[in-house]
N, C-alpha and C positions, 0 to 999 in steps of 0.2 A: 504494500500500500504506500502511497506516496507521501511525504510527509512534509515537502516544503512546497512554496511558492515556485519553482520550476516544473514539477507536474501540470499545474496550468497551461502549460504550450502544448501538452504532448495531446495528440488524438488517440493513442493506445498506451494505457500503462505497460509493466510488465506483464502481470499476473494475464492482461486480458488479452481476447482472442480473434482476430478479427474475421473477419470470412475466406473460408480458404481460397478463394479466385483471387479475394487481393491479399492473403499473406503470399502466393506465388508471387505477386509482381513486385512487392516490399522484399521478399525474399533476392528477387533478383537485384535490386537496388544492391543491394547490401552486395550479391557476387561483383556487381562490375565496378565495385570498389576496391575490390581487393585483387581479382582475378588475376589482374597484372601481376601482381606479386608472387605468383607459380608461375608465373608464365616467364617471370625474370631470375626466379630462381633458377627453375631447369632448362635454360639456355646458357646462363652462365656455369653451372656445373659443366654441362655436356659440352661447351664449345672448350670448357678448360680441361679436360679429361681426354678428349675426343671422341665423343661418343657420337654417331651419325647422326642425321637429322629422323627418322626411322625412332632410335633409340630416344631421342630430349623427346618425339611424341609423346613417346611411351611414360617416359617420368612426369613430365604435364602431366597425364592423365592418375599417375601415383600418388605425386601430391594433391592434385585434386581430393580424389576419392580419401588421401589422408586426412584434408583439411574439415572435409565435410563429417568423419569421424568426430575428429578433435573437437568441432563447432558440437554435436551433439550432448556429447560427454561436459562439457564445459558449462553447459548453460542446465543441464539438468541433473550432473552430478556435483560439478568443480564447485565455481566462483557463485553461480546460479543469478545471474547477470545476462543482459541481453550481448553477451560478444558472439564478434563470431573471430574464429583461429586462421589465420592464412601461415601463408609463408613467408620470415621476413625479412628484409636487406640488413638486419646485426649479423647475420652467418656466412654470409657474403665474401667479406674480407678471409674469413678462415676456407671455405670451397675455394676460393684464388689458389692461398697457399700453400695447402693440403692436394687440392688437386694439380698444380704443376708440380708440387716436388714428388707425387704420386708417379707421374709423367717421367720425370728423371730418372726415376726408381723402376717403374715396373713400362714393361713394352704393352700387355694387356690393360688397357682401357676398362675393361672390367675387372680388374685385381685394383687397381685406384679409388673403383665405385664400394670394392666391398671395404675396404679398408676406410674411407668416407661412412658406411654403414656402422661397421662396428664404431666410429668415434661416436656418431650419432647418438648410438644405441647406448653407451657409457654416457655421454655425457648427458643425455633424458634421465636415464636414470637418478644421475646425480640430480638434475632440478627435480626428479620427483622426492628425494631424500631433501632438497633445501625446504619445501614446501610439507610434507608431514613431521618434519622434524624443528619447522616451526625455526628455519637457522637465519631464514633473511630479514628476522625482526633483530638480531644480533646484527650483522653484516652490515644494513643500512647505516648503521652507527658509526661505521670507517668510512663509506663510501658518499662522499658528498655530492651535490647536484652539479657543481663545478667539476669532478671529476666522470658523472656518466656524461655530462654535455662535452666534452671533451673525446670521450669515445665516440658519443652520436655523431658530431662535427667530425670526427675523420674517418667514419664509416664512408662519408658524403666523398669527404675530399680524396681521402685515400683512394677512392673505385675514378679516378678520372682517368688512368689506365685504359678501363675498358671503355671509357665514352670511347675514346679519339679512337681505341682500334674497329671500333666497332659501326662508325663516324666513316673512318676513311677519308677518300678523297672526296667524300659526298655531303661535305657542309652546307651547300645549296638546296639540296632534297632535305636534309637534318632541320636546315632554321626554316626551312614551309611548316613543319611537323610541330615544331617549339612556340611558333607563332600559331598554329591551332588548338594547342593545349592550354596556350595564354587566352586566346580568344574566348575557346569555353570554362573558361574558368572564371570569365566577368561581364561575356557580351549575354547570358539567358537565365541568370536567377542564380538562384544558390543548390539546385539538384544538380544541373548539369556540371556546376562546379566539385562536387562531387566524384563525377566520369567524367572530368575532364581527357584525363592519359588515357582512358581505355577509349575514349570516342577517334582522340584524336589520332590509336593508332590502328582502329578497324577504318578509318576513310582511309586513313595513307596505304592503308593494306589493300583498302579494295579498288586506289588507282593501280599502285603496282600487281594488283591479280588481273586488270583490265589492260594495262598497258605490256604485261608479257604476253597476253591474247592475241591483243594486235599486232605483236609481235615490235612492240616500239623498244621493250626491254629487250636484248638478245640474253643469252646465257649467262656471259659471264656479266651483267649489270647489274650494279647492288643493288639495284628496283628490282632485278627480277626474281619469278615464283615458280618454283617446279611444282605446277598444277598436275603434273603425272603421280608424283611419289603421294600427293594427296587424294587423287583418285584411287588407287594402289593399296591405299592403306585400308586397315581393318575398320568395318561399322564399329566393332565392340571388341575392348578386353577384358579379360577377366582378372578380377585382383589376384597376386599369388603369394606367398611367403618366399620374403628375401629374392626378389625376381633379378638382380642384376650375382646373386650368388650366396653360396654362406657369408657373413660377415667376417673377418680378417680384423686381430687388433694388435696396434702398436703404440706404446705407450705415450710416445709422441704425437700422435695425430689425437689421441682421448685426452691430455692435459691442453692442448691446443683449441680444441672443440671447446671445452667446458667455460671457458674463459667466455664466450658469446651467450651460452647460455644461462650464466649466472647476469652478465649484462642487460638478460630480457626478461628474466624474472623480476629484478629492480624496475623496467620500464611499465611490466603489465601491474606492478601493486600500485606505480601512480596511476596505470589506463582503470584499473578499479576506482578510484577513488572520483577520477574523474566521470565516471558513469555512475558514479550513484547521485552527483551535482545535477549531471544530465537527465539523470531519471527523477529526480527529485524525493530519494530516498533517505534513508541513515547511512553514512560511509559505511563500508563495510570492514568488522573486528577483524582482529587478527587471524583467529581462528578460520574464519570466510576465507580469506588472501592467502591464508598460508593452503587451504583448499584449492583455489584456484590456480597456484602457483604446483602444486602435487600435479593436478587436470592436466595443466599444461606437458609436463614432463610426461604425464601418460598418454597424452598425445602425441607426443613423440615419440617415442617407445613404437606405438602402432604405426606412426608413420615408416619410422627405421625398420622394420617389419615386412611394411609394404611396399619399400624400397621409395619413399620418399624424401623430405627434409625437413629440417627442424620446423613446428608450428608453434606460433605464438599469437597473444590476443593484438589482432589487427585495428592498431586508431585509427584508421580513417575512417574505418566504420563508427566509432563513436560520434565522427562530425555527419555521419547519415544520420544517426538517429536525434543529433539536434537541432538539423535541417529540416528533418519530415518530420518530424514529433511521433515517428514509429517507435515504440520500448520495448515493444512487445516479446516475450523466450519463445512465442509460438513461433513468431515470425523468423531468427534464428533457427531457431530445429529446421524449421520449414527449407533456409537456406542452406542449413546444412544436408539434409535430404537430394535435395536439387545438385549441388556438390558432388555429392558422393556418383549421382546418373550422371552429369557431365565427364565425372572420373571414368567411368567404363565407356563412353564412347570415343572409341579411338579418332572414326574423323575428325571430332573435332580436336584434339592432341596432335594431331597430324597437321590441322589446319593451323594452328598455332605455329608449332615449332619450325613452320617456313616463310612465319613473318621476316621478310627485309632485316639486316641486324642494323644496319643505316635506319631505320624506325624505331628499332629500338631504343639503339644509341641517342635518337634523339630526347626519346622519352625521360632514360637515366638520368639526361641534364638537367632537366628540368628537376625530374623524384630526387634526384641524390643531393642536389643544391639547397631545396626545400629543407633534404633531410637535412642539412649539415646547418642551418638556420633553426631550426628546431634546435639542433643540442646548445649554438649561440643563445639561445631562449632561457635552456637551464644554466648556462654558465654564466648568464648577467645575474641569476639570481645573488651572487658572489658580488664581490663590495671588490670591483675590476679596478679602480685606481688607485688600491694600495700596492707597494711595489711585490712583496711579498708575491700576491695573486700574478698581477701583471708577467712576475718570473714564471711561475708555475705554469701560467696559460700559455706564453709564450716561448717556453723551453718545450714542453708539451708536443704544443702544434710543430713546432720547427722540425725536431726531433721523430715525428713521424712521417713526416713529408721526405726527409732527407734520409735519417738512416736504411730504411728497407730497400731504397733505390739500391745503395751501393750492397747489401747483405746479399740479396739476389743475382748480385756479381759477382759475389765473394764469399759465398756459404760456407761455415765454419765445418770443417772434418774432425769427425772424430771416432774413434772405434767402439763406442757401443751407439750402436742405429737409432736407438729410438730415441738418447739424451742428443744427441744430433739432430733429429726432425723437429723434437719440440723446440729448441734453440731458433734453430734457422725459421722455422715457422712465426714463432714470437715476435723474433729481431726485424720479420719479412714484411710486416702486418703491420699496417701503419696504426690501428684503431688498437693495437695489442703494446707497441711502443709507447703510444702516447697515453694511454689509459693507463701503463703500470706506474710511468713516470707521474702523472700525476698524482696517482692514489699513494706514493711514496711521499710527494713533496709534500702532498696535504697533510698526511700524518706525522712526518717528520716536522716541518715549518710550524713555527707556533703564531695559533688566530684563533681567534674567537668564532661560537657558532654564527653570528651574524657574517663576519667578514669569509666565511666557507657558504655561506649561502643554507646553513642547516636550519634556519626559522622557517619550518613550518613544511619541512621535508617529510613526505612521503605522509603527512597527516591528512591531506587534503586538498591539497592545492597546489598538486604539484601534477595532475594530467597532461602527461606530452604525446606527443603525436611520435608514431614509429610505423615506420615503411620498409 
């Protein structure tokens, strides 16, 4: 039941139900908000790994089918909150790392993926242990908001790698795509801003599917679309257990992993707090968070299972639900339902996985920028012109921008494997450099809870936005 003056906007509480022809199409609101965000995970695994375009269908459709799991579970076992779970850009940076030095290491593309698995599958586990064992009400207590804004900020900055390869020599098709994600995100109300990125990159997909037709795209044109391998492909798969292989683990790639997903447990107990503002409820106790923080990790778990990637609760769906005034857990389940069918149909994972990466790349600029402004959000929380801070942000950022450039050129050797992976992994990773350094200076440096930005951390008002 609602309990403040913000239930007043909403047309669906929680608890209520609305008719199921329009919880489908509120359902769907909510996919193509997130949708992106499977669809950018498992390109960037698979182009980093090698895996065909055939095979990134295939995980599209994994994650899918995982994420629509994890939204179930979440909303009626976890947190019991209207989220829904996607997949999301904090695990990014570690699939880069993991999956090229995977690359180095193994000639099989799918000995990388299982090894990817098993980190997966450890490091879920571990958020499901932070979240029943109740350890990120401890943890929060080191971890300032200047220091995860600083991780979020180079999540952004650090992936500008994959823009430009991804971009090419097609900066001209890129800023037509940039300038229609900006367009709808302020020329038709506040929904379409919402899908903005997903609108803007089914037009650009469906000139490049129209213009490889006419054949104005040839082959090799980064507009063009191999409309064969889509025809080709399967109506339906079927989900399997561990479909890219047994799971493979190295102690390096599981201490590697884990560092992302204790980063998005911290992220999703503010995305609670800020959905119970938005729903206009009581924040939710500890006992709730540290529930939906378990959900989380068992969502993953499943997903690692069905060979997908880490899920966590996705904010941008909480700015759907303070848009439409939809609150509703029907509506959720209902979205995660529809997930899970998109998940088994392969044409459509097919259809995906041969969007243009020049569309993509376009897209990234825009999401990773946003993102990297986002954690700027939590680091102003921090009293920024005292020197102290000034050092710490500034050592931070520089430090991760610079060092994993040159690591990646000069990876450290050593004869036991796996204290070698984690190393170079760490040092490689800019959102892993800069996040440790700062969680060091912050602890180390002496300031007060106001000048760290801790007034009012993780109590309520600290909802940010994670992509």
């Amino acid at each position: 039941m609602a309990k403040n003056t913000e239930s007043k906007s909403l047309v669906y509480e929680m608890d209520e139900k609305p008719p199921i022809g329009a919880s489908v199409v509120y359902g769907f609101q909510h996919i193509f908000a997130m949708i992106l965000g499977s669809i950018t995970t498992a390109v960037i695994i698979g182009t980093t790994v090698g895996l065909n375009t055939s095979q990134i269908g295939l995980l599209i459709g994994y994650i899918n089918v995982a994420v629509g799991i994890a939204t179930i579970i979440q909303v009626m076992l976890g947190v019991r909150l209207p989220v829904i779970q996607g997949s999301t850009s904090g695990h990014i940076p570690a699939y880069l790392a993991l999956g090229s030095l995977g690359v180095s290491l193994y000639s099989d593309p799918l000995i990388t993926m299982q090894y990817l698995g098993g980190a997966l599958l450890v490091g879920a586990v571990f958020q499901s242990a932070l979240g029943f064992l109740n350890v990120l009400k401890w943890v929060s207590r080191l971890i300032s908001p200047m220091t995860v804004g600083i991780i979020i900020m180079m999540i952004g900055l650090g992936l500008w790698p994959v823009i430009t390869e991804f971009i090419g020599d097609a900066w001209h098709y890129a800023m037509i795509v940039i300038i229609m994600v900006i367009f709808f995100s302020f020329a038709f109300g506040v929904m379409t801003k919402t899908m903005s990125l997903f609108l803007a990159v089914i037009i650009a997909y469906a000139v490049a599917m129209v213009g490889t037709w006419l054949e104005w795209f040839p082959e090799k044109h980064l507009m063009y679309v191999n409309l064969q391998t889509i025809a080709e492909s399967k109506w339906f798969t079927v989900p399997e257990f561990f479909p890219w292989g047994a799971p493979k683990f190295n102690m390096g790639f599981i201490f590697a992993m884990s560092i992302p997903y204790l980063t998005a447990s911290l992220e999703s107990f503010g995305d609670y707090m800020a959905l119970s503002k938005v729903t206009g409820t009581d924040p939710p106790k500890i006992k709730q968070i540290s529930r939906g923080i378990a959900a989380e990790g068992v969502g993953s778990i499943i997903s690692s299972v069905l060979g997908g990637s880490a899920t966590s609760t996705f904010s941008q769906n909480i700015g759907v639900i303070r848009l439409s005034g939809i609150a509703s857990r029907f509506v959720c389940i209902v979205a995660g339902v529809i997930l899970l069918f998109i998940g088994i149909i392969g044409k459509f994972g097919a259809f995906m996985a041969e969007i243009p990466e020049v569309i993509l790349g376009a897209v990234y600029l825009v999401a990773f920028g946003v993102l990297a402004m986002t954690g700027l959000e939590l680091i102003l929380r921090a009293k920024i012109n005292i020197s102290r801070n000034q050092v710490l942000i500034g050592t931070s950022l520089m430090l991760g921008l610079s060092l994993p450039s040159y690591m990646k050129e000069n990876p450290i050797q050593l004869e036991n494997t796996s204290l070698m992976v984690f190393i170079n992994v760490v040092l490689a990773t800019p959102m892993m450099v800069s996040g440790l350094w700062a969680f060091l200076l912050d602890n180390i440096l002496p300031g007060t809870p106001e000048e760290r930005g801790m007034s009012g951390w993780l109590t309520g008002t600290s909802g940010k936005r994670k992509s």
